[in-house]
C-alpha positions as a LaTeX table, in Angstrom:
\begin{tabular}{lrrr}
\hline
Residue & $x$ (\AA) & $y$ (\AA) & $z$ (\AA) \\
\hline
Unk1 & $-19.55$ & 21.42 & $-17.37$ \\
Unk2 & $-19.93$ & 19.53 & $-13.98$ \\
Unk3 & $-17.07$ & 16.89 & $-13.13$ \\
Unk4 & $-18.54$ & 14.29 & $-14.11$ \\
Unk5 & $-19.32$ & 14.99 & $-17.70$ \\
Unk6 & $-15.87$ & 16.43 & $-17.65$ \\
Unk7 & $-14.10$ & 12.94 & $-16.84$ \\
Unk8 & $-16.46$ & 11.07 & $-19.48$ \\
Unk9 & $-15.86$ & 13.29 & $-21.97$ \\
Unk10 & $-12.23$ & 13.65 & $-21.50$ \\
Unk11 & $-12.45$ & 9.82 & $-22.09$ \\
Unk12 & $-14.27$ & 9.92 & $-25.51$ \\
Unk13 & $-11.73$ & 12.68 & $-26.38$ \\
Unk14 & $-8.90$ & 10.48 & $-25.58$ \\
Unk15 & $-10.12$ & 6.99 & $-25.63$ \\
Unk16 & $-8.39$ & 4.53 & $-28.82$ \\
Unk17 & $-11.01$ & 3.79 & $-31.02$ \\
Unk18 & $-14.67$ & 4.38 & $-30.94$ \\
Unk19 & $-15.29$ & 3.59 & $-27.19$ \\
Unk20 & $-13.18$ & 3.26 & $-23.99$ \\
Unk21 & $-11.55$ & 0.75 & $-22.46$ \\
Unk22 & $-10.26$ & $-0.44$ & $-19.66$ \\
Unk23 & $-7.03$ & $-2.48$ & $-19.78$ \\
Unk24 & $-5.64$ & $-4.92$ & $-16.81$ \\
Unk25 & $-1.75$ & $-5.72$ & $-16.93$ \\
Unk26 & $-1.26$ & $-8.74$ & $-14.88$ \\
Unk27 & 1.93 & $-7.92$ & $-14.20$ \\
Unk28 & 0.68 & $-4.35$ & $-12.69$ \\
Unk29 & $-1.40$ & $-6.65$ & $-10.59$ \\
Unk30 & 1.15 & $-8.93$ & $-9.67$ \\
Unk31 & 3.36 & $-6.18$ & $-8.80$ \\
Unk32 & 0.69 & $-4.85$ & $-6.61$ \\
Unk33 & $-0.08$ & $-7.98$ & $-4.78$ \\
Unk34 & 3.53 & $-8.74$ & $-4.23$ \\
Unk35 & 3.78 & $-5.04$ & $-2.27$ \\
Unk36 & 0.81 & $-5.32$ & $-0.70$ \\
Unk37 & 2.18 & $-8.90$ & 0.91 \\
Unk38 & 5.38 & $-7.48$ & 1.73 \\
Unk39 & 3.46 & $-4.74$ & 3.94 \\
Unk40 & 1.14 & $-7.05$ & 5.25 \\
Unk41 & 4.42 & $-9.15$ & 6.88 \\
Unk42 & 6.14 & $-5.94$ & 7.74 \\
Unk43 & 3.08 & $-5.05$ & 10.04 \\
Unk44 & 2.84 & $-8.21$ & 11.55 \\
Unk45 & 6.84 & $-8.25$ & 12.13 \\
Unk46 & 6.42 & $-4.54$ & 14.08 \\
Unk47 & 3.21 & $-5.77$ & 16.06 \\
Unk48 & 5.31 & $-8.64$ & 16.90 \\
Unk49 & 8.51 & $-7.32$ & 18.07 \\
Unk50 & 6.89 & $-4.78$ & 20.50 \\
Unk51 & 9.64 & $-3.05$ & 22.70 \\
Unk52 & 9.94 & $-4.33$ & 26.51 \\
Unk53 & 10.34 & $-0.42$ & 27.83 \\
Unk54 & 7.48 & 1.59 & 26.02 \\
Unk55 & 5.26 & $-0.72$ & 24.70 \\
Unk56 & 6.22 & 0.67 & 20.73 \\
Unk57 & 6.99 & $-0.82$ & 17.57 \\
Unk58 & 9.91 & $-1.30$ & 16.45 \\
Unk59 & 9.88 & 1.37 & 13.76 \\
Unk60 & 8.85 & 4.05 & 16.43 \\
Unk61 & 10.56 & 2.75 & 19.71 \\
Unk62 & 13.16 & 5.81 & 20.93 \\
Unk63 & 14.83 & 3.26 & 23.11 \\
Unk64 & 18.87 & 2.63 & 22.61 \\
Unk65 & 18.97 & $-1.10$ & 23.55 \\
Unk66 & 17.55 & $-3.67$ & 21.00 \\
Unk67 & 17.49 & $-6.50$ & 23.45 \\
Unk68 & 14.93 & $-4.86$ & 25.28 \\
Unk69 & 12.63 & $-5.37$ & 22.20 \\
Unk70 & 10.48 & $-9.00$ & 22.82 \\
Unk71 & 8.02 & $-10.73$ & 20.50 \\
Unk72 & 4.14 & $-10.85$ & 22.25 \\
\hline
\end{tabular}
C-alpha cells in the first residue's frame, strides 16, 4: 500500500464518525503564537547584544567579561 493511501486510510480507520476532521484549539494556537513571539524577541535581543571581542552572540560568545558585550 503506498504512503499515501496508508495515511488516508489510517484516517477513515480512526477518524470519529463517518468522515475526518480536523479540529483547531485556539488555545494550541495561542500557545504557539505566544512561543513563537518569545523567540522572535530572544533573536533580536542576541543580534543586538553582539560581543565587542569576537563579534558573537551572546548565547555563543566564549569571552569572560560581560561588559565587553555592546548593543549594534
Amino acid at each position: 500500500m503506498p504512503y499515501t493511501h496508508f495515511w488516508h486510510h489510517y484516517v477513515q480507520q480512526h477518524a470519529n464518525g463517518a468522515g475526518s476532521t480536523l479540529t483547531f484549539d485556539p488555545a494550541m494556537a495561542f500557545a504557539a503564537a505566544v512561543c513563537l513571539f518569545l523567540v522572535a524577541c530572544w533573536a533580536a535581543y542576541q543580534v543586538q547584544s553582539r560581543c565587542r571581542n569576537c563579534g558573537a552572540i551572546p548565547a555563543r560568545c566564549h569571552c569572560r567579561p560581560v561588559r565587553d558585550r555592546q548593543r549594534f
